[in-house]
C-alpha positions in Angstrom: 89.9 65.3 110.7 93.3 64.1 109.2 96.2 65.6 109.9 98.7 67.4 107.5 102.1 66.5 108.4 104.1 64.2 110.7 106.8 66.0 112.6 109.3 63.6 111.0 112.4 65.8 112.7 111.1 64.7 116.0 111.3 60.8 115.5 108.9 57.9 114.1 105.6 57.5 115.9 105.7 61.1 117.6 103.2 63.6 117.2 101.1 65.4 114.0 99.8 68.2 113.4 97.6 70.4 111.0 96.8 74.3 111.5 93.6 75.3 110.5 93.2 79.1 109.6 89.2 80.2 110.4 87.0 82.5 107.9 87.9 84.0 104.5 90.6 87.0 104.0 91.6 88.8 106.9 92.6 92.6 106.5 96.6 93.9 107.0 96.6 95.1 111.1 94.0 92.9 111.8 93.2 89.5 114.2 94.4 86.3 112.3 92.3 83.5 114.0 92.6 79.7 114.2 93.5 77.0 116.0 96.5 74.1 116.1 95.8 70.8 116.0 98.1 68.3 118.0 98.1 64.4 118.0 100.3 62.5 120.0 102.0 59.8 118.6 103.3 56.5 120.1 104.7 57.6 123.2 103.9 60.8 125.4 106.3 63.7 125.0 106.9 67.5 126.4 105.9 70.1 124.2 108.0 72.8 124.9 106.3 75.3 122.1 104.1 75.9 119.4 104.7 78.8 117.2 103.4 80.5 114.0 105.6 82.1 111.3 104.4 84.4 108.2 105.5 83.6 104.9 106.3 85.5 102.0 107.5 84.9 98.4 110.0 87.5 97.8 112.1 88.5 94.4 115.2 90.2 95.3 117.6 91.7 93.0 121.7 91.3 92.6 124.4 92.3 90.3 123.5 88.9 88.7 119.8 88.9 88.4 116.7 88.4 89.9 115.9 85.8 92.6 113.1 84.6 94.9 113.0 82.8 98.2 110.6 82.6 101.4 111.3 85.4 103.9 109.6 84.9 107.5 108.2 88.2 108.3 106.6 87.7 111.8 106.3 85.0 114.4 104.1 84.3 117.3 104.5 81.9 120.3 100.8 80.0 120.7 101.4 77.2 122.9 103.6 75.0 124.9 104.8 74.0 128.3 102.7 71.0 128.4 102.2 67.2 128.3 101.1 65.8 125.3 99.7 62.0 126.0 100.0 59.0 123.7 97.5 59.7 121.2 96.1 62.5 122.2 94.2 65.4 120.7 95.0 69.0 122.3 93.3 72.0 120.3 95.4 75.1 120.7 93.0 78.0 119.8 94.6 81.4 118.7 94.3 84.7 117.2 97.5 86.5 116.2 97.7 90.7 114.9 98.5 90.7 111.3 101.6 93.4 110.5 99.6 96.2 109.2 102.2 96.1 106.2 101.3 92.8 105.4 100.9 92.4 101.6 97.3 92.5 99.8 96.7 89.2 98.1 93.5 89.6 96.2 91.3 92.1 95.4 87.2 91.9 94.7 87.7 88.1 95.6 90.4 87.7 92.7 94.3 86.8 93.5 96.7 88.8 92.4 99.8 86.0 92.0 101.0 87.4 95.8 102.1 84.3 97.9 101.8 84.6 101.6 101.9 81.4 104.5 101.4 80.5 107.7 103.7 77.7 109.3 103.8 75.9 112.4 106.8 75.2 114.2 106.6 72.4 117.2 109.2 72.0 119.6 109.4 68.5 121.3 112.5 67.7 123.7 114.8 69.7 121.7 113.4 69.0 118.3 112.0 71.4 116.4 110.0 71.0 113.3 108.1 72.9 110.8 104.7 72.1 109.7 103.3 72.6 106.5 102.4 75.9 105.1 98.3 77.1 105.2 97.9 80.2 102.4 97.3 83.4 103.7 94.7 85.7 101.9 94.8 88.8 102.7 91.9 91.8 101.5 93.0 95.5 101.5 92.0 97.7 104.2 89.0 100.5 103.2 91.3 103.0 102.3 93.3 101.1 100.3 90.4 100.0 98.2 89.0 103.3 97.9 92.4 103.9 95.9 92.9 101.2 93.8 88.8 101.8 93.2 89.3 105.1 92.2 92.3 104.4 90.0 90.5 101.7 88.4 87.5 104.7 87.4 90.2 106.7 86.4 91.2 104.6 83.6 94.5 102.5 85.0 94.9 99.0 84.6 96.0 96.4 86.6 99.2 94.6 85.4 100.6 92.8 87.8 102.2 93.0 91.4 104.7 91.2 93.4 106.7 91.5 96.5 110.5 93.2 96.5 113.0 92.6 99.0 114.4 95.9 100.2 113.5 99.2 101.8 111.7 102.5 100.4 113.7 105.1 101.9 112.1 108.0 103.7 109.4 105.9 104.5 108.1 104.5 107.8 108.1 101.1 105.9 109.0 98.3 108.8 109.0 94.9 107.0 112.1 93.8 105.0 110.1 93.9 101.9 107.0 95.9 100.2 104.7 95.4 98.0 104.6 97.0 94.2 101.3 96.9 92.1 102.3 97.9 88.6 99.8 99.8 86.6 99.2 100.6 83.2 98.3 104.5 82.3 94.7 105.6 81.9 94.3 107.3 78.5 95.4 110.7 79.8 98.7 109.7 81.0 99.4 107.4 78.4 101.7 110.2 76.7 103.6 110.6 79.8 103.9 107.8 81.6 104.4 104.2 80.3 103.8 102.6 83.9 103.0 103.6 87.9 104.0 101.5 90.8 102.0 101.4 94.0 103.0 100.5 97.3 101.0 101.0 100.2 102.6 101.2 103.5 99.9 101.0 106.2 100.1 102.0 109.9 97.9 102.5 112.8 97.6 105.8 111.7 97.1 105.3 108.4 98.8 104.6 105.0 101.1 106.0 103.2 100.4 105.8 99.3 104.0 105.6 97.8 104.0 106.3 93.5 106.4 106.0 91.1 105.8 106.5 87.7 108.0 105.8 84.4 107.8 108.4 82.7 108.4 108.3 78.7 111.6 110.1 77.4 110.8 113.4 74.7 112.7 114.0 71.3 115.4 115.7 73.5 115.7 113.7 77.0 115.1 110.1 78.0 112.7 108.4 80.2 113.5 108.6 83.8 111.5 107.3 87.3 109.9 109.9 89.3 109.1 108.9 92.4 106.3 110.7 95.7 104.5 109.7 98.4 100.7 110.9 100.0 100.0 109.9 103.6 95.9 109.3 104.1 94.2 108.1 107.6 92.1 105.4 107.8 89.0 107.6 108.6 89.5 108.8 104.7 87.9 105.9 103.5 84.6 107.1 103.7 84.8 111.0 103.9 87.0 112.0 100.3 86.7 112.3 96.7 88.7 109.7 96.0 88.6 110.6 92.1 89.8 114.0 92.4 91.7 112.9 95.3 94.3 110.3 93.2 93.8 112.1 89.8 95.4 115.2 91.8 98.3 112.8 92.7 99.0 111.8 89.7 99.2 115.2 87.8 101.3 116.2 90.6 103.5 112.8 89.9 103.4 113.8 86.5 104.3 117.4 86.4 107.1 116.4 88.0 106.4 118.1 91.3 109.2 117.6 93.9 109.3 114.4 95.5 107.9 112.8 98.7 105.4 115.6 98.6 103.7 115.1 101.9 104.6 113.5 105.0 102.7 113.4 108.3 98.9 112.4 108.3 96.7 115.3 107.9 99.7 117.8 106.5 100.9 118.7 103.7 98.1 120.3 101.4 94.6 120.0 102.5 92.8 117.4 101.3 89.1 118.5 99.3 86.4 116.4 101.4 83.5 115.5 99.4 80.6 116.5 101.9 78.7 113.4 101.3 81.5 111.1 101.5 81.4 109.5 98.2 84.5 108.8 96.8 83.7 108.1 93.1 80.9 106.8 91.6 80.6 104.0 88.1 80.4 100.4 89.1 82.9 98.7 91.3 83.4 95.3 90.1 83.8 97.0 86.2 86.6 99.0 86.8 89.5 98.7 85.0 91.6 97.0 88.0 89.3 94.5 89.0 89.3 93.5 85.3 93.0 93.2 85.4 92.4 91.3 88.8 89.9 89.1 87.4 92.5 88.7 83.7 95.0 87.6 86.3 92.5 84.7 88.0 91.3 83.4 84.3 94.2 83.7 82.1 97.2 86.4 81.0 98.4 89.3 83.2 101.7 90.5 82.1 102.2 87.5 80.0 101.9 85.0 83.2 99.3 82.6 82.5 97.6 81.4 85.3 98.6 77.8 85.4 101.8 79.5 85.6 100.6 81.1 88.4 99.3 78.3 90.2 102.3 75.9 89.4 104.5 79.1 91.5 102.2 79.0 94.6 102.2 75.1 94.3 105.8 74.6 94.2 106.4 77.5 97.5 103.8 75.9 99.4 105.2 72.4 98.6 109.0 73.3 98.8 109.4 76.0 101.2 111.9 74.2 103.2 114.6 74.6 100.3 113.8 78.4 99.9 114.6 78.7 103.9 
């Protein structure tokens, strides 16, 4: 196996390495398993660590406009404390816990322009140096499907999603950024709302569902954001109506209810449990998300076309040391 980069910050002829991440998409709170590769260059040397770092592309916004950059968002110590001979090949198995707010990346298999990493950084006698960066792809967790399944049968389409720098306040939301997957209306809505914005904010405990809708001005008022959240537990996956379940949120969103409705898991208003656990039925690949999903994957979501798409997750994976 080649490897990927030469720790050039460390000197000619010293060590390479490459990272190889194992298996497909892992899920947010779950194992991320792999395995380092080291080769010694020229001359022994004393690596004093090995660690991982978790990538995002984030847009932030200022007085001036929008901007992006590469925010770490986690980092894990894998390895070090040892002697690596002249040309040698040490293996440095591991398997790290994802942040259970890490960001969803695809969904039914397609990408959905969200651009995660994983970097190595190898400290030799007082040098450090960063590896390339290995894509991350992450799948959402069971309940998190269930929703975006059920908004999908409900009629909303995907548009587009991205990462925001910046906190959701009144939230338990623990990374510096989160994650917004803009929707357009299903036909009910449409005269209410011209777009919802979800961001899931997942815990050991569960997730909490966080919606904002913009909703359409009438002859004697102007549009304005309304903004609530729903907490679910993980164990909901399987055991709700997930239909009646998310079309309840959104007339509640839509009626203009009061905001951040419901706050600890399993409070708030009784969820309606479905006694045989089906949440929804209609096919699951031909719902209107995994359409937009798929639009996104073959050509024009939003008006981003997907070589666009590609040059983006091309130039962060190629020029992240810039964005640092």
């Amino acid at each position: 196996m080649g490897f990927k980069r030469l720790l050039g910050a460390i000197g000619v002829g010293g060590p390479s390495v490459d990272t190889v991440l194992d298996g497909g998409a892992v899920l947010p709170g779950g194992p991320l398993p792999g395995r380092i590769l080291l080769k010694g260059g020229e001359t022994a040397v004393e690596v004093e660590y090995v660690d991982l770092e978790l990538i995002a592309r984030v847009e932030a916004e200022h007085e001036e406009g929008d901007s992006e950059g590469a925010v770490a968002f986690e980092r894990f110590t894998v390895g070090g404390g040892f002697r690596l001979g002249e040309r040698e090949v040490r293996e440095l198995p591991f398997s790290v816990p994802l942040p259970w707010e890490t960001p969803v990346t695809e969904l039914y298999g397609q990408p959905l322009g969200i651009v995660l990493g994983v970097r190595t950084e190898v400290a030799v006698a007082g040098a450090r140096d960063k590896g390339d960066l290995d894509p991350l792809d992450v799948r959402p967790l069971p309940v998190q499907e269930a929703i975006l399944e059920a908004l999908g049968q409900l009629g909303f389409g995907f548009r587009t999603a991205d990462l925001e720098y910046g906190r959701i306040g009144g939230t338990g939301q623990q990374l510096p950024f989160y994650q917004e997957i803009e929707l357009t209306p299903a036909p009910r809505y449409a005269h209410a709302v011209s777009e919802i914005e979800l961001t899931f904010l997942a815990s050991p405990a569960g997730v909490e569902v966080v919606l904002e809708a913009d909703k359409r001005g009438g002859l004697f008022s102007s549009g304005r954001d309304e903004l609530t959240r729903f907490a679910v537990r993980h164990e909901d996956a399987v055991a709700l109506d997930w239909n009646r379940e998310v079309d309840g949120w959104i007339r509640r969103l839509t009626e203009h209810r009061e905001a951040y409705g419901h706050g600890a898991y399993g409070h708030g208003e009784p969820h309606t449990v479905h006694e045989s656990g089906h949440h929804g039925s209609g096919p699951g690949l031909g719902t209107a998300v995994a359409a937009g999903a798929a639009g996104l994957a073959l050509g024009v979501v939003g008006g981003l076309v997907a070589a666009e798409v590609v040059d983006e997750i091309g130039d962060f994976f190629e020029g992240d040391d810039e964005d640092d």
